[in-house]
C-alpha positions as CSV (number, residue, x, y, z in Angstrom):
1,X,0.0,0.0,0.0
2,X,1.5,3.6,-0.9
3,X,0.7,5.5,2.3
4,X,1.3,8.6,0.2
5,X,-2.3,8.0,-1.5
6,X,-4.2,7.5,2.1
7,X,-3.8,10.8,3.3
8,X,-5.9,10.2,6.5
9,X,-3.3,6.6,7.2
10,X,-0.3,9.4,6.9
11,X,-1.7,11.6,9.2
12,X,-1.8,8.5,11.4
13,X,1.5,7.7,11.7
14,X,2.6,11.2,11.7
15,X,0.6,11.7,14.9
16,X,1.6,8.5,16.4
17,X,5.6,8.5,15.9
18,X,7.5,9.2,19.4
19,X,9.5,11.8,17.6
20,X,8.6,16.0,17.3
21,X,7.6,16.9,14.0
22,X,6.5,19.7,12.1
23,X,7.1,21.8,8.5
24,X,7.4,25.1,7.5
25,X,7.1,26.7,4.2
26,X,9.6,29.2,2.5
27,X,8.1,31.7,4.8
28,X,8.7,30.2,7.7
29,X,5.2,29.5,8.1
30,X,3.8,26.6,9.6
31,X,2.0,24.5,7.7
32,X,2.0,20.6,9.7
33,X,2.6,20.1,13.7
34,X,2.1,16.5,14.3
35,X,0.8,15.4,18.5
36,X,4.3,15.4,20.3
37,X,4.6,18.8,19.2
38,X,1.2,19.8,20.4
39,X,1.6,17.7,23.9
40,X,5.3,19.0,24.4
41,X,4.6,23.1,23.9
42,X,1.4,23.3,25.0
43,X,0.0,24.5,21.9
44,X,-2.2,22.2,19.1
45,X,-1.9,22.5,15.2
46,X,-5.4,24.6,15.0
47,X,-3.4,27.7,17.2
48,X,-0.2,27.6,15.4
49,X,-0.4,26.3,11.8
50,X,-0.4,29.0,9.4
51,X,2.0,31.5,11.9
52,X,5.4,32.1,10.8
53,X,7.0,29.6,13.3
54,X,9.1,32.6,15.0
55,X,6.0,34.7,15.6
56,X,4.0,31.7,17.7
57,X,7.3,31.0,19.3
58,X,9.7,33.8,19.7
59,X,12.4,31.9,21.9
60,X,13.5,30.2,19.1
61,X,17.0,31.0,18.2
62,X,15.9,32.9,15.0
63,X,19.5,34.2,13.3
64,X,21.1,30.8,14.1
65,X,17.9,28.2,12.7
66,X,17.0,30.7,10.1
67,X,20.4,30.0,8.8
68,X,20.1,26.3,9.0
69,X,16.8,26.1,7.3
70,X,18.0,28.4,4.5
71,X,21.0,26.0,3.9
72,X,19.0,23.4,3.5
73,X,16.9,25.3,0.8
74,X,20.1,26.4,-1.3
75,X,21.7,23.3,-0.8
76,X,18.9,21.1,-1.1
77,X,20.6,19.1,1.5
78,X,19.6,17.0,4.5
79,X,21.1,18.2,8.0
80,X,21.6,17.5,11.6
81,X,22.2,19.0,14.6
82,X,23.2,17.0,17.7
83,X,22.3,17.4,21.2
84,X,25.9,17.9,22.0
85,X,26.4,21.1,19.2
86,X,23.0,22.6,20.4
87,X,21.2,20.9,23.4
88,X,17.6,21.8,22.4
89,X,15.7,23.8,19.9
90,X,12.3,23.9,21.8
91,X,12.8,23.9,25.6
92,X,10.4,21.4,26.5
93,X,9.8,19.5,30.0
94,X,11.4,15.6,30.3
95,X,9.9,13.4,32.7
96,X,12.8,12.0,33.8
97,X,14.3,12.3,37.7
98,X,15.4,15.6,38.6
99,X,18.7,13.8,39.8
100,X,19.5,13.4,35.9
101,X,20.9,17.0,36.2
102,X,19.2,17.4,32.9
103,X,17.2,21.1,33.1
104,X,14.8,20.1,30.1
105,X,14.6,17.8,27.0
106,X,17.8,17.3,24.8
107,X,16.9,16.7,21.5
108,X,18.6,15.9,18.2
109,X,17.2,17.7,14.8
110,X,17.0,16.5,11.2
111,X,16.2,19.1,8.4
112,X,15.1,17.3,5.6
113,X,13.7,18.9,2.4
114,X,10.8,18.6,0.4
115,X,11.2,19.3,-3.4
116,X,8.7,19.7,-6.1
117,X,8.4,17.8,-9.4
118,X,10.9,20.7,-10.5
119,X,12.9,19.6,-7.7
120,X,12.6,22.8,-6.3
121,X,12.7,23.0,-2.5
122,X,9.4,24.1,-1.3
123,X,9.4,22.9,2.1
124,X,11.4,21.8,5.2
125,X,10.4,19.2,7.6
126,X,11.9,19.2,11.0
127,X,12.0,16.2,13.0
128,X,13.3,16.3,16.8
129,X,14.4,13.1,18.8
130,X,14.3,12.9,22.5
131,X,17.6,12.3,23.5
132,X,17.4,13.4,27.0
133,X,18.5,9.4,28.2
134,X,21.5,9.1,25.8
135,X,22.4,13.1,27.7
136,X,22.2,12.0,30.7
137,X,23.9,8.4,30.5
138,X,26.5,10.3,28.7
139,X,26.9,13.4,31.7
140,X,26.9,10.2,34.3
141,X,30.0,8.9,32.1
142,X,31.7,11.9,32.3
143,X,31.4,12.4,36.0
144,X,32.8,9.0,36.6
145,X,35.5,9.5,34.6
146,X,36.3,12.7,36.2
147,X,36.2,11.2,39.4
148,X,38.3,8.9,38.7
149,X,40.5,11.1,37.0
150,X,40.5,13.2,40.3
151,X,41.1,9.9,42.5
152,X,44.4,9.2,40.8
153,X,46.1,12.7,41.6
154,X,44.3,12.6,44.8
155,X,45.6,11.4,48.9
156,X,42.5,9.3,49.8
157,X,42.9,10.6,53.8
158,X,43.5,14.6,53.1
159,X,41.9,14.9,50.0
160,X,44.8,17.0,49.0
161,X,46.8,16.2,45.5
162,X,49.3,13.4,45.9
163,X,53.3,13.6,45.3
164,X,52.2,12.3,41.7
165,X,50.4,15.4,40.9
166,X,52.7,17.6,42.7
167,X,55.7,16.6,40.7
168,X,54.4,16.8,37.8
169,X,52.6,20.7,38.5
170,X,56.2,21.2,39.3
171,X,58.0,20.4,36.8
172,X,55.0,22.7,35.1
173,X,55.7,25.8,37.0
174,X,59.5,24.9,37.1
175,X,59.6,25.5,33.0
176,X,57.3,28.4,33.1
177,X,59.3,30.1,35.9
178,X,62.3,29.8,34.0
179,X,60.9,31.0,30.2
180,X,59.3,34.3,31.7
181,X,62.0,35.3,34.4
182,X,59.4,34.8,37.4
183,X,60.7,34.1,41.0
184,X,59.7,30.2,42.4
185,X,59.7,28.9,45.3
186,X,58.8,25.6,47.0
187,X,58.2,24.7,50.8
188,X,58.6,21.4,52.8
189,X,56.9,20.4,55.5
190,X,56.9,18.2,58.1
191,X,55.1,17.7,61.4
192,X,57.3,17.3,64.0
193,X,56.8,14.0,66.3
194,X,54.5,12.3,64.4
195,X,55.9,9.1,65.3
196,X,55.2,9.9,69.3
197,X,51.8,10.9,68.3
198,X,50.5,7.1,66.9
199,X,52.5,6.0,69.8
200,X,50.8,7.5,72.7
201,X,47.7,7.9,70.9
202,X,46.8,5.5,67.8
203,X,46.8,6.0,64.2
204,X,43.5,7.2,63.9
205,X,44.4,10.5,66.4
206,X,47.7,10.6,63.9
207,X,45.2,10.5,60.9
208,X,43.1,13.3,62.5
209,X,45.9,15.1,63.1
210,X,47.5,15.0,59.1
211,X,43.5,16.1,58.1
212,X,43.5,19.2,60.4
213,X,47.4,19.7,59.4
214,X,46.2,19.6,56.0
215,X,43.0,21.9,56.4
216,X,44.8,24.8,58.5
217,X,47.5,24.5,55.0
218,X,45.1,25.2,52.9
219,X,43.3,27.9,54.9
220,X,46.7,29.7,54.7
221,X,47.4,29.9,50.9
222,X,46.5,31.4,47.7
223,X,44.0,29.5,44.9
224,X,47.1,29.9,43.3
225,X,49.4,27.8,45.5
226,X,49.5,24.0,45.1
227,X,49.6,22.0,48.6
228,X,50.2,18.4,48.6
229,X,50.6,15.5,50.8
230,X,54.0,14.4,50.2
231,X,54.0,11.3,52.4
232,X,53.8,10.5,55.4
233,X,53.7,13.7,57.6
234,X,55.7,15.6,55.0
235,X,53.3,17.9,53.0
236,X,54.8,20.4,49.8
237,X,53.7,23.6,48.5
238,X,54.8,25.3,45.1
239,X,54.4,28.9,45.4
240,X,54.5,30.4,41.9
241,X,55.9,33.8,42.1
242,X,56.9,34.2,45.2
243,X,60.5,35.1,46.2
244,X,62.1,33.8,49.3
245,X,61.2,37.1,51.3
246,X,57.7,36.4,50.3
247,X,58.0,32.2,51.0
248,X,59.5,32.5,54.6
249,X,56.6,34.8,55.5
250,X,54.1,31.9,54.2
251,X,56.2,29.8,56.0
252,X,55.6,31.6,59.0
253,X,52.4,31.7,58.9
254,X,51.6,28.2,58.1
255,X,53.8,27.6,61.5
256,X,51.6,29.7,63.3
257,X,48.4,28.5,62.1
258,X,49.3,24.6,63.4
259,X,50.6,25.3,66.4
260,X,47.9,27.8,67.1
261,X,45.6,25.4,68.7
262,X,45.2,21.4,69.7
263,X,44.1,18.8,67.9
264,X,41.2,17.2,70.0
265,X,40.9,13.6,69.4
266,X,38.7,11.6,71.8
267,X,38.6,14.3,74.2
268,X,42.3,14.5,74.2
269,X,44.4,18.0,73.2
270,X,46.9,17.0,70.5
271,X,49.8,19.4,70.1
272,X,51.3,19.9,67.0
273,X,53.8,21.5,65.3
274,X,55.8,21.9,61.9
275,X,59.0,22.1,60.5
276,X,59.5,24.1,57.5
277,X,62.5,24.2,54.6
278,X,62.0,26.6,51.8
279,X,64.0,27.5,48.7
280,X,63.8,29.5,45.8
281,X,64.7,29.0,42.0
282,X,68.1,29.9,41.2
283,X,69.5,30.1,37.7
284,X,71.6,27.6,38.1
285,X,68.8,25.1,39.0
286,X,68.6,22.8,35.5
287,X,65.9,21.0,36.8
288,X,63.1,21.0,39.7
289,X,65.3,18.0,41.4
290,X,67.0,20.6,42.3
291,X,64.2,22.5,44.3
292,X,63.1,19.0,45.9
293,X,66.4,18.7,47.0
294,X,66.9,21.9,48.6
295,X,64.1,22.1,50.4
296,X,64.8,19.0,52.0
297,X,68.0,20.3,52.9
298,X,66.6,23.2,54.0
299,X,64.2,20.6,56.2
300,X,66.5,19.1,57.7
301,X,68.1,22.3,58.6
302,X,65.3,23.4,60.8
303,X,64.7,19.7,62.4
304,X,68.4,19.8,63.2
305,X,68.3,23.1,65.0
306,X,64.9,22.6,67.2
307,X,61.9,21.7,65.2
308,X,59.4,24.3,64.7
309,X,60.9,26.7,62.7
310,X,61.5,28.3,59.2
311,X,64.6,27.8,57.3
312,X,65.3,29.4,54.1
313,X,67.9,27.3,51.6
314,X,71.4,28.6,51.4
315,X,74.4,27.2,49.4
316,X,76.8,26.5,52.4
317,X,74.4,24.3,54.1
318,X,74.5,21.2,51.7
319,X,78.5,21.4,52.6
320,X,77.8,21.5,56.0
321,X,75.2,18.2,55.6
């Protein structure tokens, strides 16, 4: 049977397809809007067929689909626009859960013209697709994947990046340091006595004590600082133009900040306390190795000479070491 000769079958299936669709004329007028049309915007074929499509509804992106349809009357062309390029045309409703994070229906539009015996094109019809599932299956994708993305630069206890990600932002700010000329410098930490602290009081009060070590850190530096846990109790921070004036006074001050008040674990006060070593870039540094290793010079400096202080990297003490 040609359906094409049953006009009354056509309209049938036209109603009853799970997919929006309508046609316009040259003018942009209106001239079929099938039921998921109607039942999506709220408006049946008697109120709009006839209107020029941007007059009954004037949220439509007019310069950008005006475009489309006239390409596809130059060019006589079918076309397509995804959900991903454009995530709707008509901002209709989805009945899907609200925990989808999907505001409204994604859709994916055809434009499909309709020539005359002269092969002329007269018409275009315009066929949306609910694609609000395959947007949302695809969003829940990407979270995971940023997740676990996140999870592999991440220290599962502190939350803050691991010695992975810190090297590697290093050797990053090491390079652009050097190109532009810009002072860098790069603090070690370590909190002194940890080992007695597990001792006397577990290693859930020592894990306590490396999250609250680790949220006072971060309460003390600039968005754009980069704190890591280094292992163990040793924590890092790269401090991206900063001289070493400017990194022993955020030294200082992260010092401060820990030993400012107790950790209380079980109803016991924890005190606690940090050992800094800082350095800054010198020219002669070829590689951030070299910033690892002064620090840790510097570290050990400060550990060596009472714990719970500031030191500042100088040539002379890796003789002295």
């Amino acid at each position: 049977m040609d359906v094409t000769q049953n006009p009354e079958l056509l309209q049938f299936i036209v109603d009853r397809a799970e997919v929006g669709l309508f046609v316009i004329n040259s003018d942009y007028e209106l001239v079929l809007w099938n039921r998921f049309m109607e039942h999506h915007s709220g408006k049946p074929a008697a109120e709009v067929v006839g209107k020029r499509l941007f007059a009954a509804f004037p949220e439509l992106p007019e310069a950008w689909l005006a475009r489309k349809i006239q390409n596809v009357m130059i060019l006589k062309n079918y076309a397509f626009t995804s959900w991903k390029q454009r995530p709707y045309l008509f901002r209709f409703p989805h009945n899907r859960p609200v925990t989808g994070g999907v505001d409204c229906m994604r859709q994916n539009c055809t434009f499909l013209p309709i020539k005359n015996q002269q092969g002329e094109v007269t018409h275009v019809c315009i066929t949306l697709f609910d694609a609000t599932d395959e947007s949302i299956s695809e969003q829940k994708l990407q979270q995971a994947r940023d997740i676990l993305a996140e999870s592999s630069v991440r220290d599962p206890l502190t939350g803050l990046f691991n010695r992975r990600h810190l090297e590697s932002t290093l050797a990053k700010e090491f390079n652009r340091s050097k190109r532009y000329d810009l002072p860098f410098s790069l603090l070690l930490l370590d909190l002194d006595h940890f080992k007695s602290i597990n001792d006397n009081h577990g290693h859930l009060a020592g894990d306590e004590v490396l999250k609250t070590a680790a949220e006072r850190f971060l309460g003390s530096i600039r968005d754009s600082d980069t704190l890591a846990r280094y292992g163990g109790e040793e924590f890092a921070i790269l401090l991206p133009e900063t001289d070493g004036p400017g990194a022993l006074v955020v030294a200082e001050r992260l010092r401060k900040n820990i030993e400012a008040a107790p950790v209380i674990f079980n109803q016991t006060e924890i005190p606690i306390r940090v050992s800094v070593g800082a350095c800054v870039m010198s020219p002669t540094d070829q590689t951030y190795y070299s910033l690892l290793s002064n620090a840790d010079i510097a570290l050990y400096h400060s550990k060596e000479n009472g714990r719970n202080q500031c030191t500042l990297y100088r040539a002379e003490m890796a003789e002295k070491r």
